[in-house]
N, C-alpha and C positions, 0 to 999 in steps of 0.2 A: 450946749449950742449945737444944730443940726447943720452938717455941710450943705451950702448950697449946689442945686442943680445948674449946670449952665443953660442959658436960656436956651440953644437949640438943643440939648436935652431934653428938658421942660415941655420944649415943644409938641418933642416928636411923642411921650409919655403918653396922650391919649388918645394918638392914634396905635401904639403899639397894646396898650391896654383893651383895647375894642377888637382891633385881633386875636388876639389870645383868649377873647373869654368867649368860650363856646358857644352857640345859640339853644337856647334850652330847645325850642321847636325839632319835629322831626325835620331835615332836610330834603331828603331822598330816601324811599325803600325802593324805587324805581318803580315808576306807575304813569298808564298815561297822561297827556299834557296836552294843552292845547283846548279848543271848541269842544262843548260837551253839552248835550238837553238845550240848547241854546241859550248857554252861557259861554261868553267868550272871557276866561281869564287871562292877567290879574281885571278887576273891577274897577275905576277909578274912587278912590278917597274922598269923601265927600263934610263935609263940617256941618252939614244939619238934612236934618229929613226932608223929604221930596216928596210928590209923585203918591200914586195908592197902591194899595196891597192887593187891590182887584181889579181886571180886566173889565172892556165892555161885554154887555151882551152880544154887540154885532160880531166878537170873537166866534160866534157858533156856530158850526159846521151849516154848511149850506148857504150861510148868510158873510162870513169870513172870505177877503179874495182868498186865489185861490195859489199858494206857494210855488214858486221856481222848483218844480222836482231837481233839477240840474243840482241846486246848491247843496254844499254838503256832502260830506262820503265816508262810508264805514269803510270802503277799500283801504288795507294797509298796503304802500309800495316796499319792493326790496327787501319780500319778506327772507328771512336768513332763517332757514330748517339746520336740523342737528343728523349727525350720522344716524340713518336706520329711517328718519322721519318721511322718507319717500318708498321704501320698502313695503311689502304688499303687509297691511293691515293684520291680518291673521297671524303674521309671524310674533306680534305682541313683542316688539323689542321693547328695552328699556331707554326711554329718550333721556339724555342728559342734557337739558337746558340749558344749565349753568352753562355751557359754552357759548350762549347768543345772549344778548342783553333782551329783545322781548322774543319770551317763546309766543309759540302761534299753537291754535290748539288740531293739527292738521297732522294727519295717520294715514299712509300710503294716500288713496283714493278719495278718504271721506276729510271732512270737517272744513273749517275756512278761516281764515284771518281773523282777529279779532281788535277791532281799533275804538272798542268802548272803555269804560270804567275796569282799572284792573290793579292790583300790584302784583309786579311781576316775581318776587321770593315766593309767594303763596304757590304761583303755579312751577316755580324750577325745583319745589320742594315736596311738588305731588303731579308730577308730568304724567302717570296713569290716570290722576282724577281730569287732568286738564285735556290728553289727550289719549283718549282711551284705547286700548288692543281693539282691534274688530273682535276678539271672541268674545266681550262685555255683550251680557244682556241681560234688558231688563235693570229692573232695582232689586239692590240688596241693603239692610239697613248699614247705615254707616258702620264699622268696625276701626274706627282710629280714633283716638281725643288724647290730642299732644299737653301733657299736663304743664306747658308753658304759657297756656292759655288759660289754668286754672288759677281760680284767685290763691294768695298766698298771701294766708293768713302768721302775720308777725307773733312770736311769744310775749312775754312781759317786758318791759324796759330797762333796758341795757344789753339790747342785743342778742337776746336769748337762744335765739334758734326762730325756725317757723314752720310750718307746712303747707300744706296743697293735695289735692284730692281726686279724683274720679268716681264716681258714681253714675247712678241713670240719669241723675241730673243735666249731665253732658252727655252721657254715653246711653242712651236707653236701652239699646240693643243688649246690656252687660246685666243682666238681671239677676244670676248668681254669683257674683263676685263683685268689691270694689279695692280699688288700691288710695294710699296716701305715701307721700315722699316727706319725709320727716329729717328736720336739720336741730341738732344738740348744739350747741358751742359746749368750747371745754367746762368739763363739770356742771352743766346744765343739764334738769330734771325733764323729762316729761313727768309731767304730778302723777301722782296717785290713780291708778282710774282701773274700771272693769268696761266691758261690753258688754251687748245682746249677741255677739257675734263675736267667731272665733275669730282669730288672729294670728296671721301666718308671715315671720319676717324674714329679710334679707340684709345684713348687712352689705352696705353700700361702702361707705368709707370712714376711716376710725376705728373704735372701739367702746364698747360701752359695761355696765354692768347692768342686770336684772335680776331682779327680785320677785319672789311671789309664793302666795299660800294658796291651797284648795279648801277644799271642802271636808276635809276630812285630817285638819289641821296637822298638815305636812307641807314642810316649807323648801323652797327653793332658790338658791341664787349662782349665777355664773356671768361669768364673762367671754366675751366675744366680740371679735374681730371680724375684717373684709371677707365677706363669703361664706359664714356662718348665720345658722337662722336656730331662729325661734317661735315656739307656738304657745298661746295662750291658751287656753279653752274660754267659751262662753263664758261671763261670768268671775275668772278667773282674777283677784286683784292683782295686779302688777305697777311696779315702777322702771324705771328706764332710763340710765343716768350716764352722761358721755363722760370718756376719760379727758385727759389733758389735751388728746387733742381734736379733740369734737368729733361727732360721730354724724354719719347721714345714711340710714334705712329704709328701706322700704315695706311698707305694709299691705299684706291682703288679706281680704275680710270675707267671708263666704256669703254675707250678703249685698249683693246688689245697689239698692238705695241705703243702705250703710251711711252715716255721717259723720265726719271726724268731731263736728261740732254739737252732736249729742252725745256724747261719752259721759257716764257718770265719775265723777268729779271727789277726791276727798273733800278739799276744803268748800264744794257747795253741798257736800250733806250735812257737815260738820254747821254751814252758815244756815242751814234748813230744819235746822232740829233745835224745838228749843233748849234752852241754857241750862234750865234745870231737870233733863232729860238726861242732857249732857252729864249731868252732876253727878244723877242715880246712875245714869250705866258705867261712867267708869271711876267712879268711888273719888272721888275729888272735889274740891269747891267748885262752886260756880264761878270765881274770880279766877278759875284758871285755864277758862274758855275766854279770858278779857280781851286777847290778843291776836284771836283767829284774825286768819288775815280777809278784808274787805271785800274782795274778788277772788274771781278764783286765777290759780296760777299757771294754769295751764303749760307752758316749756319756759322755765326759769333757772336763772344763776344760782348753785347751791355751791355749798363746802366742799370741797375735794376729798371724794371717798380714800381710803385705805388703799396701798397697790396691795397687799397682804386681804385677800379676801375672804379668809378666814377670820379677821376682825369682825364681817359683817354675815355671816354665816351662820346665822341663831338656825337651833334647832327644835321643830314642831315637837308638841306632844307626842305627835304620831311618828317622829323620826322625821327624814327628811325624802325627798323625789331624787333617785338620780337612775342612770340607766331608762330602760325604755318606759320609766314610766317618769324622767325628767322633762322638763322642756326644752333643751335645747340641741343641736347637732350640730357640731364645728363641721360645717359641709368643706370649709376653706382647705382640710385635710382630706380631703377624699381626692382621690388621685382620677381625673375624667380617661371616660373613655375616648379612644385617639382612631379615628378613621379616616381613609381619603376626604379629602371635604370640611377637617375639622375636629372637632371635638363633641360630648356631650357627658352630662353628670347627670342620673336622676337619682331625688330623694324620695321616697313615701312612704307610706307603713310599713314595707318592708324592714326598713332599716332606723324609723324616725315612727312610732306606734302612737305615739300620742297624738298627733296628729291627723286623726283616722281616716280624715273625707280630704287634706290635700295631699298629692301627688305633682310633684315637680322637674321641671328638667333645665338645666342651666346648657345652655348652646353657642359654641362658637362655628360659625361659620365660613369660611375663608373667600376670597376674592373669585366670582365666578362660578362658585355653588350653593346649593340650598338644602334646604330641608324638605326630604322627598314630599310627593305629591301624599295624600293621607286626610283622614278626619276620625273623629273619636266618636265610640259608641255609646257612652253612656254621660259626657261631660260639656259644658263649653270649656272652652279654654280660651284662657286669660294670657296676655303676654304681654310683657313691658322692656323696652327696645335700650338698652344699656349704653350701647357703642357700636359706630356705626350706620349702615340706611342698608334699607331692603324693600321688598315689597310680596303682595299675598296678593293672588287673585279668590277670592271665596267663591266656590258653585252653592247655588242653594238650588233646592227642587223645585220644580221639576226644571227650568231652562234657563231661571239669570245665574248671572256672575258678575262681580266687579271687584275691579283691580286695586288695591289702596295702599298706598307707599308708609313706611314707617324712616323714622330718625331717633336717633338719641333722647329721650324722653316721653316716648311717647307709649299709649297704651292701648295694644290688638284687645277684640273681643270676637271670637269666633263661636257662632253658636254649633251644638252638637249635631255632629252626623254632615257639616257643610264641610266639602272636600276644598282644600287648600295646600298649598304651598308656601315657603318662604325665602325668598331669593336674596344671596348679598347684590346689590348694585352699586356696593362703593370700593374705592381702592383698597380701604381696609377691611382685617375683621369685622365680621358682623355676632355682635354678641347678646342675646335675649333670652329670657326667663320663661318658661309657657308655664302652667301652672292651669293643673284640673283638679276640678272638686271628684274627687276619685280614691279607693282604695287602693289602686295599683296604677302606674303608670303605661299605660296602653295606646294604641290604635291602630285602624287597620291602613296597612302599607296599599296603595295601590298598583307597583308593582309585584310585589310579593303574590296578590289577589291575583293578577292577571299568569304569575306563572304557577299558579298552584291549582290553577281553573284547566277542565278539557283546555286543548288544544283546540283546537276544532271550534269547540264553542268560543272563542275568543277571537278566530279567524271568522266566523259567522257572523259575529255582532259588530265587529271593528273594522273587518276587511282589511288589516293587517297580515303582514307576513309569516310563514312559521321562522323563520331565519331571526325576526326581531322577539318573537314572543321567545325560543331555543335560548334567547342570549339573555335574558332574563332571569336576575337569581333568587334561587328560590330564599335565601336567608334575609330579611330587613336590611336595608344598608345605613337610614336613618337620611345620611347625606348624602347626595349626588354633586360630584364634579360637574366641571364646566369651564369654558370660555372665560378668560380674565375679561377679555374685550368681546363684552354683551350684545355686540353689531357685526362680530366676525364671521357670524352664520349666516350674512348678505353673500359674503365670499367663498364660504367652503362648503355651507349646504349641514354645517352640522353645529351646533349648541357646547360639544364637550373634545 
């Protein structure tokens, strides 16, 4: 028998139940409100249709009275600017939003209010798109695509893992390169598969094991951990299987329109060949293909491999890959290089041969510096933003530039020979991958350029001083210090 509730118990039950259960609806991202195209929300609720879907003719210009201009106004009142936001234009400060509930998109002298159609996350989370340096000019193709905006594609059923992608799809600008973010759960398979394209990874979080043969039947397998990568070659089959406690990687592919979603597949060649093909190539009944599985598996629940990885450790005919002609490099032991500013790590053929066309550098940046001003001469470069926010102005030739902010997931594409920069603009580390389809790890420094250039000739073209060009070193610094507080060069005249 069930206790009763007492009645004002009973009572209060569903109104306390109606509070508590969420509203599935968005509520608020913070967007404006009010009169808009002349619709006045909310609408009134109506119980049956009304009225037509089309205006008279006498609506038509010349023949329509003629509207109160008075009524109406795009002026915002009370508008609330952020530190630096009334500063002269040119200084290109970093406007931090997030301090004001609606940014306004207004830079020293230029821009105006803005009291139409907007959410305001979009613009506190790209305040150079919304409200640009005066040195922006021109267009440059987009260089960002926050891959939280990609679709993400689920594995098989029971919670396998998933992925998500960039390519030109979203990103046109990225023509030699694409990336995928790839989630294992524990002991979960990415299936079977090769490419048309190579395959350059980074361990994200977890640990995983890989597996793989070439061409010349020698076999490979290892494991790795947070910070450790891997390279396929074209062609290359491979498997890819999370430990105990799931793994999440990152992928880059030296092609451009690259698709996660064409990858060749074991169990759809296996489902694409007939049965008794099956039979003759690998010396078995036909009844013992009964069982292929229906679909294909793409990131699924598997058996819990061995910790003992010599259990799975078969060796090729041809012996096995290790050393510079393996695939893998535990980068996570590689002790980074430590400078003012930060840190950086790169890997390439130097060190990592099989790999022959990527060059990489892992970068941490600290609060208030960046990665000097620079562009590569023979590469785009690809970056994907880990942790942290920052931003890049790209120059392209001969006169635009534009400025385009990064976060935690998101993916730069710089094309070659466009000079750039990358700035922390948040209180923490700022931490990102660049990654050039490149034999060596290169580019030309723009300070380095100017102190290794005449004198003379550099005071000629810039009408700079010898005193600043004098103070210029001639060695790569990679990072430049700076300012924690991005608006303090209002007050002292100086950035660092």
């Amino acid at each position: 028998m069930q206790p009763k509730l007492s009645s004002a118990i009973a009572g209060l039950l569903p109104a306390m139940l109606v509070a508590a259960a969420p509203a599935p609806q968005i509520q608020s991202l913070g967007e404006n409100t009010g009169p808009v195209a002349g619709v006045t929300p909310p609408i009134p609720t109506v119980t049956a249709a009304s009225g037509s879907l089309y205006g008279s003719t006498g609506l038509q210009g010349g023949v329509a009275p003629i509207p109160d201009t008075s009524d109406g106004t795009a002026v915002v009142k009370n508008v609330k600017e952020v530190p630096g936001q009334d500063a002269d234009a040119n200084l290109g400060l970093y406007l931090d939003f997030n301090s004001v509930d609606e940014p306004q998109p207004i830079r020293g002298a230029f821009g105006g209010s803005d009291a139409g159609p907007r959410t305001f996350e979009y613009e506190k989370l790209n305040p150079d798109l919304f409200a640009a340096p005066g040195t922006d000019s021109g267009a440059v193709p987009n260089a960002v695509w926050p891959l939280g905006l990609s679709h993400n594609r689920p594995g098989a059923s029971g919670r396998a893992g998933w992925a998500r992608q960039q390519n030109t799809a979203v990103l046109p600008a990225a023509k030699d390169m694409a990336g995928v973010d790839m989630k294992l759960e524990p002991h979960a398979y990415r299936e079977l598969h090769w490419h048309t394209a190579g395959e350059w990874a980074l361990m994200l979080k977890g640990c995983v094991r890989v597996a793989a043969i070439n061409d010349n039947s020698q076999t490979f397998t290892d494991d790795l951990c947070e910070g450790d990568v891997w390279f396929f070659p074209a062609g290359v089959p491979h498997s890819i299987q999370a430990f105990e406690n799931g793994a999440e990687f990152l992928l880059v592919f030296d092609q451009g329109d690259f698709d996660e979603n064409g990858t060749f597949l074991i169990t759809e060649m296996f489902a694409r060949t007939p049965r008794s093909v099956l039979s003759k190539n690998f010396r078995a009944p036909v009844d013992a293909f009964k069982n292929l599985p229906n679909n294909q598996l793409y990131i699924f629940n598997g058996t819990p491999q061995p910790k003992d990885i010599s259990k799975q450790n078969i060796t090729g005919p041809n012996g096995s890959l290790t050393g510079p002609s393996g695939y893998t490099y535990h980068w996570s032991q590689q002790k980074a290089f430590e400078t003012p500013g930060g840190s950086v790590k790169i890997l390439d053929p130097t060190t990592f041969p099989i790999a022959s066309t990527f060059s990489a550098a892992l970068v941490t940046v600290q609060p208030g510096a960046m990665r000097e001003l620079h562009w590569h001469t023979t590469s785009d470069e690809w970056d994907y933003f880990l942790q942290g926010s920052g931003r890049a102005t790209l120059y392209k030739a001969p006169s635009s530039a534009n400025t385009f902010d990064f976060t935690a997931g998101d993916v730069g594409y710089i094309p070659q020979a466009d000079a750039h920069y990358i700035e922390n603009t948040g209180t923490e580390d700022l931490i990102f991958l660049e990654v050039l389809q490149a034999s060596h790890f290169s580019d030309i420094s723009v300070a380095q350029w100017l102190a290794l250039t005449p004198e003379q000739t550099i005071i000629d073209h810039l009408n700079i001083s010898s005193d600043v060009i004098e103070a210029i070193p001639k060695e790569k610094t990679i990072l430049k210090t700076g300012n924690v507080n991005l608006t303090e060069i209002v007050d002292t005249g100086k950035a660092y």
